[in-house]
N, CA, C, O and CB atoms as a CASP TS submission, in Angstrom:
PFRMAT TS
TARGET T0000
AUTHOR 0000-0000-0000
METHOD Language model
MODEL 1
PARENT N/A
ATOM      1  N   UNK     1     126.759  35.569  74.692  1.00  0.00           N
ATOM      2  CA  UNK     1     126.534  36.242  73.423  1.00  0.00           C
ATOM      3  C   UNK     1     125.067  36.191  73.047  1.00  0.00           C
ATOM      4  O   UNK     1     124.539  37.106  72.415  1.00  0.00           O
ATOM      5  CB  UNK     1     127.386  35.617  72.324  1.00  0.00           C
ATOM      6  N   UNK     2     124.409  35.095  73.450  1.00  0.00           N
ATOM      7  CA  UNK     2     123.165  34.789  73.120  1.00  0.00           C
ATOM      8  C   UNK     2     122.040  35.572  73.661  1.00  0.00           C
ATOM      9  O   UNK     2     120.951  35.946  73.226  1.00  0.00           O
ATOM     10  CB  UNK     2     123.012  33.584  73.408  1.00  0.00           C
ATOM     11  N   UNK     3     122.710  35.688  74.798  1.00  0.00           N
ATOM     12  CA  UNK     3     121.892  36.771  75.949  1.00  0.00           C
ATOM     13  C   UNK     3     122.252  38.328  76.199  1.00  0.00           C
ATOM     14  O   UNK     3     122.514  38.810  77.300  1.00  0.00           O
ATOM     15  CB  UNK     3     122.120  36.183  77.438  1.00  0.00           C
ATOM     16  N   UNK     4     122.212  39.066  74.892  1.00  0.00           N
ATOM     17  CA  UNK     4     123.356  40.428  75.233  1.00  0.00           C
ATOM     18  C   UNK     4     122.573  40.998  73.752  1.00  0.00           C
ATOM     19  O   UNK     4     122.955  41.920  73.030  1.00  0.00           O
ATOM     20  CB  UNK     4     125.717  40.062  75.226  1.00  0.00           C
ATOM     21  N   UNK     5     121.421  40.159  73.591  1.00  0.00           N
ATOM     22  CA  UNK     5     120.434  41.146  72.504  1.00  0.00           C
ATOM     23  C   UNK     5     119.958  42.300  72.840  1.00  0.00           C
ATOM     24  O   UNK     5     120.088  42.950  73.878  1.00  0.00           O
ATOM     25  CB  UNK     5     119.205  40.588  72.095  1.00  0.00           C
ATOM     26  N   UNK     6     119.091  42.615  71.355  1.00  0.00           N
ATOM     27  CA  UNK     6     118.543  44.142  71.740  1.00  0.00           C
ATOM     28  C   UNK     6     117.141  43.943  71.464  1.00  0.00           C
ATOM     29  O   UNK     6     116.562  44.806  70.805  1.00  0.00           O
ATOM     30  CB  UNK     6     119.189  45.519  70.796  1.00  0.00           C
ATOM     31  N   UNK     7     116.325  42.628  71.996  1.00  0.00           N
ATOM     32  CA  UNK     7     115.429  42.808  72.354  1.00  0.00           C
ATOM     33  C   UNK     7     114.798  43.389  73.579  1.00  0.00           C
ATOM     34  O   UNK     7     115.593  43.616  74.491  1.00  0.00           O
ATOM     35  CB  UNK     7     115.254  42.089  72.132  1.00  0.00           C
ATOM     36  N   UNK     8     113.516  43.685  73.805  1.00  0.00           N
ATOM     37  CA  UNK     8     113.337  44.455  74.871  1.00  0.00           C
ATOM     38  C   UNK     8     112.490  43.399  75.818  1.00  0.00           C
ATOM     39  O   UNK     8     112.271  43.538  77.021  1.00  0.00           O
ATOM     40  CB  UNK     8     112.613  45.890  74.474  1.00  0.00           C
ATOM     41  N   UNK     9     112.123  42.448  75.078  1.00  0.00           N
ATOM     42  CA  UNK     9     111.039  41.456  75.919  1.00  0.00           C
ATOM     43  C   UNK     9     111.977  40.650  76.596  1.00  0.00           C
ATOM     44  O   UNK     9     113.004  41.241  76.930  1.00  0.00           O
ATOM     45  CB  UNK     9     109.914  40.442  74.979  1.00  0.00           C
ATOM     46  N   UNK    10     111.890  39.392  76.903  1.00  0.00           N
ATOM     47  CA  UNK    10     112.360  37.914  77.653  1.00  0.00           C
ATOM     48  C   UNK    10     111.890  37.075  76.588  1.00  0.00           C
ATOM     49  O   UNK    10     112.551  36.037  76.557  1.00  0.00           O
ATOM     50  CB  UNK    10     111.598  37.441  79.290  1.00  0.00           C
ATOM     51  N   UNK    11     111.027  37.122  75.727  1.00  0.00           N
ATOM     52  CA  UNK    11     110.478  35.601  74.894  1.00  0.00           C
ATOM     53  C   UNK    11     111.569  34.680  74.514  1.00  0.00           C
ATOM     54  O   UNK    11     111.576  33.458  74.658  1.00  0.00           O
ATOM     55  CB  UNK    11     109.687  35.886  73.365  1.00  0.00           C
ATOM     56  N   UNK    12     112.686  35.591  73.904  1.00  0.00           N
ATOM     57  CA  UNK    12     113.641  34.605  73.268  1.00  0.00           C
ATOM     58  C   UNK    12     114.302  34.174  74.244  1.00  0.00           C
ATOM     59  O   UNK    12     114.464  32.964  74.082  1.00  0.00           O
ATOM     60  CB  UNK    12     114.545  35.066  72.240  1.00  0.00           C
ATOM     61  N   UNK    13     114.996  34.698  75.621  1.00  0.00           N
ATOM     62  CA  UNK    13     115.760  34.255  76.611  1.00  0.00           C
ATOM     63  C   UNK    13     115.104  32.963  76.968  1.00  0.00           C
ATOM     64  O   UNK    13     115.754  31.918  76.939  1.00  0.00           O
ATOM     65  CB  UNK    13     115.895  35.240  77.726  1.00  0.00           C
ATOM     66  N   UNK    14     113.353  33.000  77.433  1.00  0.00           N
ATOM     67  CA  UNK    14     113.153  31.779  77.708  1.00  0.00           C
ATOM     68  C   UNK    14     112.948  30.682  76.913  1.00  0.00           C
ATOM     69  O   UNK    14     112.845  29.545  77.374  1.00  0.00           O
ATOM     70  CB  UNK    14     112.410  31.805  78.312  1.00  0.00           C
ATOM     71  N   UNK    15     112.866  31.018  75.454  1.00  0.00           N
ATOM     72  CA  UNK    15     112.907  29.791  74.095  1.00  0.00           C
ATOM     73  C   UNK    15     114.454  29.032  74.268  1.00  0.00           C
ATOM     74  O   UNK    15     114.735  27.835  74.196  1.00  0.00           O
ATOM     75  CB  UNK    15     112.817  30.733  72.142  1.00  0.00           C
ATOM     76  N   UNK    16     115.229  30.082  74.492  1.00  0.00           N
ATOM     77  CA  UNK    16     116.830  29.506  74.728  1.00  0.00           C
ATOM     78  C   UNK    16     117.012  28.273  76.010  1.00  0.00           C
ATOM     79  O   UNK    16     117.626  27.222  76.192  1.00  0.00           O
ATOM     80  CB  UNK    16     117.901  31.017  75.259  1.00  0.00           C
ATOM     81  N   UNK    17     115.843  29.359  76.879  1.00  0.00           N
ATOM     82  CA  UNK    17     116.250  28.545  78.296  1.00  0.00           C
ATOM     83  C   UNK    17     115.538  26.999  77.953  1.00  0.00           C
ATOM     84  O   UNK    17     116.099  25.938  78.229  1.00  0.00           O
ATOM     85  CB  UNK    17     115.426  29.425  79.992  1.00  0.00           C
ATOM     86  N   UNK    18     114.148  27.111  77.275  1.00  0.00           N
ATOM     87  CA  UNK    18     113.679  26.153  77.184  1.00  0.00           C
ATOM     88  C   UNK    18     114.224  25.074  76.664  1.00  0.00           C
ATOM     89  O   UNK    18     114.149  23.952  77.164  1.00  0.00           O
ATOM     90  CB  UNK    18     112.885  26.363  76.814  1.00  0.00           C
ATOM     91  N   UNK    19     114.919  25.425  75.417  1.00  0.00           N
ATOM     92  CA  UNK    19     115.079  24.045  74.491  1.00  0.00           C
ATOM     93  C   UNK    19     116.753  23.461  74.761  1.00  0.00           C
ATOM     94  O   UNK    19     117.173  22.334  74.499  1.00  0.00           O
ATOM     95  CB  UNK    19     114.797  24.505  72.528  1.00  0.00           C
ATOM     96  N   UNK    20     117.383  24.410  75.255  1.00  0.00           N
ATOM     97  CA  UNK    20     118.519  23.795  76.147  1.00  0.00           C
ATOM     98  C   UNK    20     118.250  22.976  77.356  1.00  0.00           C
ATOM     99  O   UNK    20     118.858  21.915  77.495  1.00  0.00           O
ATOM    100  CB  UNK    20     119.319  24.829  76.639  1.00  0.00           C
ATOM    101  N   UNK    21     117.213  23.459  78.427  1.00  0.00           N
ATOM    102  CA  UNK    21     116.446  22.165  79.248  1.00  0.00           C
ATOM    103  C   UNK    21     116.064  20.971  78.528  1.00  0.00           C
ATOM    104  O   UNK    21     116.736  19.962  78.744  1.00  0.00           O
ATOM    105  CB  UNK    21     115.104  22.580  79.857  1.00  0.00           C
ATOM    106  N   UNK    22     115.163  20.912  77.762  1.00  0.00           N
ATOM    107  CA  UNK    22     114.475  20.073  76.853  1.00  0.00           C
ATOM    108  C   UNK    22     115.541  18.673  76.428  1.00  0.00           C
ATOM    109  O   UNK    22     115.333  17.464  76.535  1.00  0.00           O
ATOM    110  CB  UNK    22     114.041  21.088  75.485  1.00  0.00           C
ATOM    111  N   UNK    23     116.749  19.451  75.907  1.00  0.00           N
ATOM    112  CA  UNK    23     117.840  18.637  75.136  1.00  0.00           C
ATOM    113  C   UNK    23     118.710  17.820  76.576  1.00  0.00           C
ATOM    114  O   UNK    23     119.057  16.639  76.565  1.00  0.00           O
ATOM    115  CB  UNK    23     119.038  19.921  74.026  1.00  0.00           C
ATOM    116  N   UNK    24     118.887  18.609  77.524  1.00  0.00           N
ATOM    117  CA  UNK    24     119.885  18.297  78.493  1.00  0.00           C
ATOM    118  C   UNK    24     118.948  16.830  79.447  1.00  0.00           C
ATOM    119  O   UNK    24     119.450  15.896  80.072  1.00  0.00           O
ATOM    120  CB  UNK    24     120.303  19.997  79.550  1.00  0.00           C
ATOM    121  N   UNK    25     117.269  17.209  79.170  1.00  0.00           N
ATOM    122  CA  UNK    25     116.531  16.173  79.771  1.00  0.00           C
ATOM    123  C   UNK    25     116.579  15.157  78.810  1.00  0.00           C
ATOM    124  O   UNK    25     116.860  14.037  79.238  1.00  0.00           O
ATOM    125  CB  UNK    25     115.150  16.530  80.166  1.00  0.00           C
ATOM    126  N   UNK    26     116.338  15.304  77.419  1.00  0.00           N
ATOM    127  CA  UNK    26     117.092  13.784  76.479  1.00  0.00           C
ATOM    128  C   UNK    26     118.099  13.335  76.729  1.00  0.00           C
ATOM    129  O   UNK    26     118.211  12.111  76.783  1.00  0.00           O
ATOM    130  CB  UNK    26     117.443  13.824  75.114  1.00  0.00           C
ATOM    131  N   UNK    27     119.194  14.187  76.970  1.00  0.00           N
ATOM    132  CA  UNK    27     120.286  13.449  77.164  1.00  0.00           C
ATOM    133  C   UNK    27     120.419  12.413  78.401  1.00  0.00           C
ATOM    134  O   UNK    27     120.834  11.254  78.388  1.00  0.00           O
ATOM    135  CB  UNK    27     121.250  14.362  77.207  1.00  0.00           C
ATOM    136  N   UNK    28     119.971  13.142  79.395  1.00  0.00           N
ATOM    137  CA  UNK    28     120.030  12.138  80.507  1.00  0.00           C
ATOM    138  C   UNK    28     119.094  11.203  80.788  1.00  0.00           C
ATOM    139  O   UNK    28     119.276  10.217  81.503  1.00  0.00           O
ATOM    140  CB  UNK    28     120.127  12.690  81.567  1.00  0.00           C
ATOM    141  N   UNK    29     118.087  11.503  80.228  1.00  0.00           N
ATOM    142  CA  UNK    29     116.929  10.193  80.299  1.00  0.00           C
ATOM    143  C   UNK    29     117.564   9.193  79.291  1.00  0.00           C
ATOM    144  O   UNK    29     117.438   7.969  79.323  1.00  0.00           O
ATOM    145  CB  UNK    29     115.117  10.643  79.725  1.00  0.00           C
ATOM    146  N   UNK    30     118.254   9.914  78.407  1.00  0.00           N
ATOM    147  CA  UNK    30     119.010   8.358  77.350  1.00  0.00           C
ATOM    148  C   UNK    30     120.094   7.545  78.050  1.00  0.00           C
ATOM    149  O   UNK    30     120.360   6.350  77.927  1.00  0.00           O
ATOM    150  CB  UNK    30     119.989   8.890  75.745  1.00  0.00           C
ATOM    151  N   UNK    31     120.741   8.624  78.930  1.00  0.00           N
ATOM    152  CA  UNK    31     121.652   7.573  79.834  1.00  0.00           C
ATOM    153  C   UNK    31     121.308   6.946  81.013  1.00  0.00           C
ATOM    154  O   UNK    31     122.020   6.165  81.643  1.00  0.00           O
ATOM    155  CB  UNK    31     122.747   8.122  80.255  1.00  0.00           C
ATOM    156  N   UNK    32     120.258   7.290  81.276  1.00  0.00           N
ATOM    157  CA  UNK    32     119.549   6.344  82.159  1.00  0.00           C
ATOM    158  C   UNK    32     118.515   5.337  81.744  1.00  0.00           C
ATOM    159  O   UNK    32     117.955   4.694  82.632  1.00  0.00           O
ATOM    160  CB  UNK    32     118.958   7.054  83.040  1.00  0.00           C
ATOM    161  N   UNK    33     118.267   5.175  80.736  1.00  0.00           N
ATOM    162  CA  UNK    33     117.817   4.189  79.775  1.00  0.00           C
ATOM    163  C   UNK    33     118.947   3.403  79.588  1.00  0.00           C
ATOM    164  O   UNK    33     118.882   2.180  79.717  1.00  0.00           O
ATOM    165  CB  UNK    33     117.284   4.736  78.476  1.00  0.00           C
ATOM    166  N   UNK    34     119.961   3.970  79.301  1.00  0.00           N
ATOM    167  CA  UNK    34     120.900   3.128  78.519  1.00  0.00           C
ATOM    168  C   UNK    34     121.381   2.047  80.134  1.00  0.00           C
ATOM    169  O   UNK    34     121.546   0.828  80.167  1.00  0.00           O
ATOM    170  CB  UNK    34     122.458   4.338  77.556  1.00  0.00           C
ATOM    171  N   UNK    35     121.487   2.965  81.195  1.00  0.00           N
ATOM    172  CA  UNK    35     122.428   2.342  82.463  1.00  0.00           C
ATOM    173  C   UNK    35     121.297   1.290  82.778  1.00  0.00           C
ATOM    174  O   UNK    35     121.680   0.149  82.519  1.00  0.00           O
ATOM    175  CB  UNK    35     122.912   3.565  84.002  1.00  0.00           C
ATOM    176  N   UNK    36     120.308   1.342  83.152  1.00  0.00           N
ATOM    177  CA  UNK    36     119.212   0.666  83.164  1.00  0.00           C
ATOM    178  C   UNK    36     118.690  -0.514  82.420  1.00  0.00           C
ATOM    179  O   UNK    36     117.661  -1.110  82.738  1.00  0.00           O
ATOM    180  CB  UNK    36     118.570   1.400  83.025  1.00  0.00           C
ATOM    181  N   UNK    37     119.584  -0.869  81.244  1.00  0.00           N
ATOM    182  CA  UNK    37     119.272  -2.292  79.827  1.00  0.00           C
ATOM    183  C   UNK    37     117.912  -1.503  79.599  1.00  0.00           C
ATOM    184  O   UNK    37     117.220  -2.393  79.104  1.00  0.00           O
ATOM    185  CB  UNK    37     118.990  -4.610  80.416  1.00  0.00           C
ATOM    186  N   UNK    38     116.795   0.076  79.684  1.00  0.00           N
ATOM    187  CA  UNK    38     115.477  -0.807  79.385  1.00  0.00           C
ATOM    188  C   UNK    38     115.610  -0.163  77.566  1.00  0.00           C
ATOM    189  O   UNK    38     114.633  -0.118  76.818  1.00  0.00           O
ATOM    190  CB  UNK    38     113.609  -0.237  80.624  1.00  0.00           C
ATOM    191  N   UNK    39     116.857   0.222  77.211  1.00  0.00           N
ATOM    192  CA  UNK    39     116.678   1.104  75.775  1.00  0.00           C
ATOM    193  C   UNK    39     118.190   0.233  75.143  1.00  0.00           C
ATOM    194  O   UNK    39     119.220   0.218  75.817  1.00  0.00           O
ATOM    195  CB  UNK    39     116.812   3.408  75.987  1.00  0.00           C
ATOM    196  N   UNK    40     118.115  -0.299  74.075  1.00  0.00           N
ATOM    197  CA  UNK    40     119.351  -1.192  73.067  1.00  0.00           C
ATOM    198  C   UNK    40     120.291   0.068  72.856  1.00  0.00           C
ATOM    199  O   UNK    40     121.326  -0.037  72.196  1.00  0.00           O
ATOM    200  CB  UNK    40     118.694  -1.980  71.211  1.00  0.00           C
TER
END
């Protein structure tokens, strides 16, 4: 749905792509902190 605009550029596709990477790399750097003891 997100991707089925009527823009004509890419800017927003890759803001989407970006900050969904961004979040998915917190998430797993927190569980590898967490598996690791070096984060409470």
């Amino acid at each position: 749905m997100a991707f089925c605009g009527n823009e004509q550029g890419r800017v927003e596709d890759i803001w989407l792509y970006g900050i969904a990477l961004l979040l998915l790399a917190i998430v797993v750097g927190d569980s590898v902190l967490r598996r690791n003891g070096l984060r409470s």
